[in-house]
C-alpha positions as CSV (number, residue, x, y, z in Angstrom):
1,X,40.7,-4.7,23.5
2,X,38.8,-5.7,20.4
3,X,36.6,-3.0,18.3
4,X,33.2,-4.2,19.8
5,X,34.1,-3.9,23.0
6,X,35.9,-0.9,22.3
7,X,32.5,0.4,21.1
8,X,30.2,-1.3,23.7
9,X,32.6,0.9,26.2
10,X,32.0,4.3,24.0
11,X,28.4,3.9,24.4
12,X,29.0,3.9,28.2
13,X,31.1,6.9,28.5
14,X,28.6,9.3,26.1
15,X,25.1,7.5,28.1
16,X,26.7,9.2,30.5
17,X,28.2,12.5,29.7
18,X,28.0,15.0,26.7
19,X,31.7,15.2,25.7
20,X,34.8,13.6,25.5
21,X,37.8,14.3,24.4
22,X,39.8,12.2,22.1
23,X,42.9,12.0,24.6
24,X,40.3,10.5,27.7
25,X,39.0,8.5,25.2
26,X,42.1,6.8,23.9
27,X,43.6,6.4,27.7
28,X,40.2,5.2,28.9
29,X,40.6,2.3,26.0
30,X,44.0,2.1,25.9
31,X,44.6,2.3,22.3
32,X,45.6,5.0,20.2
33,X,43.8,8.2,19.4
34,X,43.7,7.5,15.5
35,X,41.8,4.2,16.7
36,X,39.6,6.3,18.9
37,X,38.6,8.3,15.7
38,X,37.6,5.3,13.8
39,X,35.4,4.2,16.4
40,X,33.7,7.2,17.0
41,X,33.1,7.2,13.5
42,X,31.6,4.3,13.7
43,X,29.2,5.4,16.3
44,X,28.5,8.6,14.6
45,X,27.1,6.3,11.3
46,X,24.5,4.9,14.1
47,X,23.9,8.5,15.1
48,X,24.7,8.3,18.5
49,X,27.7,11.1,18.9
50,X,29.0,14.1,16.6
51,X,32.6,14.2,16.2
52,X,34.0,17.9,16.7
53,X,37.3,19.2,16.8
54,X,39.1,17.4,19.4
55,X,36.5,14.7,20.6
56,X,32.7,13.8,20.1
57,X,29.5,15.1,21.5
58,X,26.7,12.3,22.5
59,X,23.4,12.6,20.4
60,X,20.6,14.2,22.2
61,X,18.2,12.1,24.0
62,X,14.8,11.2,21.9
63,X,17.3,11.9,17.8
64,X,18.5,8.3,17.8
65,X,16.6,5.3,16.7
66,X,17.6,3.2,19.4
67,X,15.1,4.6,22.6
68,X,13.2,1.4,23.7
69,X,10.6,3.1,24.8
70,X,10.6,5.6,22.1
71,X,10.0,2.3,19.4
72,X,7.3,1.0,21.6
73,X,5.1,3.3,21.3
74,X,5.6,3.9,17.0
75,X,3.1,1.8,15.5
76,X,1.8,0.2,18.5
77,X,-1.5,-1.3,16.9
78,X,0.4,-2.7,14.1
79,X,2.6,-4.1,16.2
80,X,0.1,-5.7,18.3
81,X,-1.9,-7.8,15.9
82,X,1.8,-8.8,14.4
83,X,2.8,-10.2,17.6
84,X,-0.6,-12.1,17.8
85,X,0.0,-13.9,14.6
86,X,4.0,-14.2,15.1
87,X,2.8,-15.9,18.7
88,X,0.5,-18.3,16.6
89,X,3.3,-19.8,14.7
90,X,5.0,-21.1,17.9
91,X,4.2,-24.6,19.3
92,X,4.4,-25.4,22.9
93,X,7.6,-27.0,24.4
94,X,9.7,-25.1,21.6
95,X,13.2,-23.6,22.3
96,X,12.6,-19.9,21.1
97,X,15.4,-16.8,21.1
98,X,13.7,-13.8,21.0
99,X,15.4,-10.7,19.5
100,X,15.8,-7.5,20.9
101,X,13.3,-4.9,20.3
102,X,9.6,-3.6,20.7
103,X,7.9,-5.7,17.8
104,X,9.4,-9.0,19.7
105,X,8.5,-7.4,23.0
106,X,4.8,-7.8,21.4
107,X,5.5,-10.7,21.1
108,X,6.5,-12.0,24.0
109,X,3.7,-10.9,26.0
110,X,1.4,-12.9,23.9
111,X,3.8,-16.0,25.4
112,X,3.6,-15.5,28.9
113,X,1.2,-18.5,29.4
114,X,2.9,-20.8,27.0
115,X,5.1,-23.5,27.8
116,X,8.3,-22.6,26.0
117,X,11.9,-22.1,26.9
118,X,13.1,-18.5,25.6
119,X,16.7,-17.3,25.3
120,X,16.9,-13.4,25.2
121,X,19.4,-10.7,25.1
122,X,17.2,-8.4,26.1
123,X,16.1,-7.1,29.7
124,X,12.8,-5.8,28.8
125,X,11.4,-8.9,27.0
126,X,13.2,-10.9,30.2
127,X,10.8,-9.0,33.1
128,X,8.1,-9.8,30.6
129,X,8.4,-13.2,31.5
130,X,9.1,-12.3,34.9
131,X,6.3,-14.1,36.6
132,X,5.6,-16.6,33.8
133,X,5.1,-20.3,35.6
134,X,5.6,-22.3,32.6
135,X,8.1,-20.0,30.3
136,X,11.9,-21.3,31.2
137,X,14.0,-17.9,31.0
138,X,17.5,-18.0,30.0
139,X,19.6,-14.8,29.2
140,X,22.6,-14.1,27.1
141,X,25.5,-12.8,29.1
142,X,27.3,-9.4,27.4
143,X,27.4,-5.8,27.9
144,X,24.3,-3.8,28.6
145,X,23.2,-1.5,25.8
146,X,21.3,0.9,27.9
147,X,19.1,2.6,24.7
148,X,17.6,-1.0,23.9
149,X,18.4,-2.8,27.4
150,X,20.0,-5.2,25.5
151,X,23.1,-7.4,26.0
152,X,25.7,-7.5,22.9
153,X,29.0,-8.2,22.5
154,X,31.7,-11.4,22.7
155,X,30.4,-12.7,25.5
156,X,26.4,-12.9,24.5
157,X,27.8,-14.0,21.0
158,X,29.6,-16.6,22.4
159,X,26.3,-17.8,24.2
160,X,24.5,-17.8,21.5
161,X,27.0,-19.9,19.7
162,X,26.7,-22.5,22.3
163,X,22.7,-22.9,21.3
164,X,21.0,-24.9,18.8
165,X,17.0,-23.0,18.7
166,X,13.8,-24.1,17.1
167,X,12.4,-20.6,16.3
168,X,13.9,-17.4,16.4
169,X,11.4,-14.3,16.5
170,X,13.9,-11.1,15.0
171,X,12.7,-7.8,14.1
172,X,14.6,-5.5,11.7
173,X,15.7,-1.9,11.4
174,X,14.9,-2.7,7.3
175,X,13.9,-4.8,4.3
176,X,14.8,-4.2,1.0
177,X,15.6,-6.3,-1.9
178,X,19.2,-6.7,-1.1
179,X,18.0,-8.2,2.4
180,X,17.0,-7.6,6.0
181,X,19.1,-4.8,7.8
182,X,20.1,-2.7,11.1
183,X,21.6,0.2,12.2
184,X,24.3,-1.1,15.0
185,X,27.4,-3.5,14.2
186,X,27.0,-5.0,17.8
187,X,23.5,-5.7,17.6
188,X,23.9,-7.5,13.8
189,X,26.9,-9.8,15.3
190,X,24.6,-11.1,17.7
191,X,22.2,-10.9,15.4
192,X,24.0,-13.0,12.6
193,X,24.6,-15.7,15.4
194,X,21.1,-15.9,16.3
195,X,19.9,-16.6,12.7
196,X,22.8,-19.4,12.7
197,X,21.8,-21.5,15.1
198,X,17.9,-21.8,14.9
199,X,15.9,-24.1,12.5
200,X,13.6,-21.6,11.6
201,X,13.5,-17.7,11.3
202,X,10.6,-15.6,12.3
203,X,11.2,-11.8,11.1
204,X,8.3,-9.6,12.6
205,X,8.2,-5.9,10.6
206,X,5.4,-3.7,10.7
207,X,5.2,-2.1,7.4
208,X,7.1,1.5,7.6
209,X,10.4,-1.0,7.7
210,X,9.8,-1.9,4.1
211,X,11.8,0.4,1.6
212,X,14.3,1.6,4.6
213,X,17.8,0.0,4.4
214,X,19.4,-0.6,7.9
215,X,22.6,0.9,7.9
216,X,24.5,-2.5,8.4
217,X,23.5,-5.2,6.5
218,X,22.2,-8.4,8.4
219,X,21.2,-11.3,6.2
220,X,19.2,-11.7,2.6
221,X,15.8,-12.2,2.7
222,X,16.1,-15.6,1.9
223,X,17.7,-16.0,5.6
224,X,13.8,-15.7,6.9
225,X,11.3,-18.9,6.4
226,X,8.0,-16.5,7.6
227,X,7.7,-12.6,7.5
228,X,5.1,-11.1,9.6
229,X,3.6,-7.3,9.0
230,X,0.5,-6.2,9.0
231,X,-2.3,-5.2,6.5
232,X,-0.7,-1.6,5.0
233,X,2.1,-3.4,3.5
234,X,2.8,-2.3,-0.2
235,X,1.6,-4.8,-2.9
236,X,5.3,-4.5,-4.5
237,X,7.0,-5.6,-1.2
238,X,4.4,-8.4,-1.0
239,X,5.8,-9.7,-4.1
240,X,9.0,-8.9,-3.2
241,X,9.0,-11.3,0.0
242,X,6.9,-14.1,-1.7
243,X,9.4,-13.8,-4.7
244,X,12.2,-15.0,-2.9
245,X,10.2,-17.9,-1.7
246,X,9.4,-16.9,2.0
247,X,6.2,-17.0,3.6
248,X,4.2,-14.0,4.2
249,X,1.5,-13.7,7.1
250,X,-0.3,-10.3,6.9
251,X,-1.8,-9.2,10.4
């Protein structure tokens, strides 16, 4: 079994108990205790478990910065008018992936009466477009994340491979000089694939991202062509973004 579906599989066991003990663990992946260790880890770097003697415990509901609903509703009116002005740069008849994540969720229900084709890896932008006559929905295949309701792993990387997009909307769990950032290794593989195969890169950040590095690092900023955030954003990190020649839209 390879480490990100080794991971995807811890996330599993601790959505759905408190403990587990390293010896479960290591039968219930099949791999070696040691192995079990480094994953966890891993998984305690994202803060979703504490490693105590003999196992981990899972983070508490509502500490992690992964809730879906929880991100939602943190800087909702920021995130509104970015999504308005991230929805602007889209033309009609465009093939558009769209990230994982409450920002892009803005901005996806400022599409539902476009005519686009969107590719998603994520359930709750997908019933967004549940009813939409004239969006064409495709979704990645993968493993459910259940704190984002997204789908990561080989299998949605490998469908994303298979892709070529026009636009890709992202958001990001940072942006400093060294680059754009997030806090999971699953969710910046499929990230990472997503920036590789579309024309053009949309990163939509509301300002409290700016200053905060993700824990993983994703891509430079140069990767983006436009950054969207809204009106609070810090002179310096204006600069910053137009310094390294990307477009800046201020919502």
């Amino acid at each position: 079994m390879k480490a990100a579906e080794r991971l995807l599989r811890l996330r599993g066991i601790f959505e759905r108990q408190e403990f587990a003990d390293l010896t479960t663990l290591s039968r219930a992946l099949r791999t070696s205790e040691s192995t079990v260790r480094r994953d966890l880890a891993a998984l305690e770097r994202e803060g979703l478990v504490k490693r105590v003697h003999g196992g981990a415990l899972a983070a508490p509901k509502g500490e992690t910065g992964y809730d879906f609903a929880g991100q939602a509703r943190r800087m909702a009116g920021a995130k509104a008018r970015i999504a308005r002005a991230a929805a602007g740069l889209l033309e009609d008849g465009q093939m558009v992936i769209l990230d994982g994540g409450s920002t892009v969720a803005a901005v996806a229900r400022e599409l539902v009466h476009r005519s686009l084709h969107v590719l998603t890896n994520s359930l709750p932008i997908a019933s967004v477009f549940e009813r939409a006559r004239d969006v064409e929905l495709t979704l990645t295949g993968g493993t459910l994340y259940p704190r984002l309701g997204v789908l990561l792993g080989p299998l949605s990387e490998q469908m994303l491979g298979a892709v070529a997009a026009d636009v890709l909307v992202m958001g990001t769990g940072g942006v400093t000089e060294a680059g754009f950032g997030n806090n999971s290794t699953l969710v910046v593989g499929s990230e990472r694939r997503m920036i590789e195969v579309s024309r053009r890169v949309v990163i939509v950040a509301d300002h409290t991202k700016f200053g905060r590095a993700g824990m993983i690092p994703l891509a430079p900023l140069e990767a983006a062509h436009v950054v969207v955030s809204d009106r609070d954003l810090d002179e310096r990190y204006r600069e910053m973004v137009r310094s390294r020649g990307v477009e800046l839209v201020l919502a």
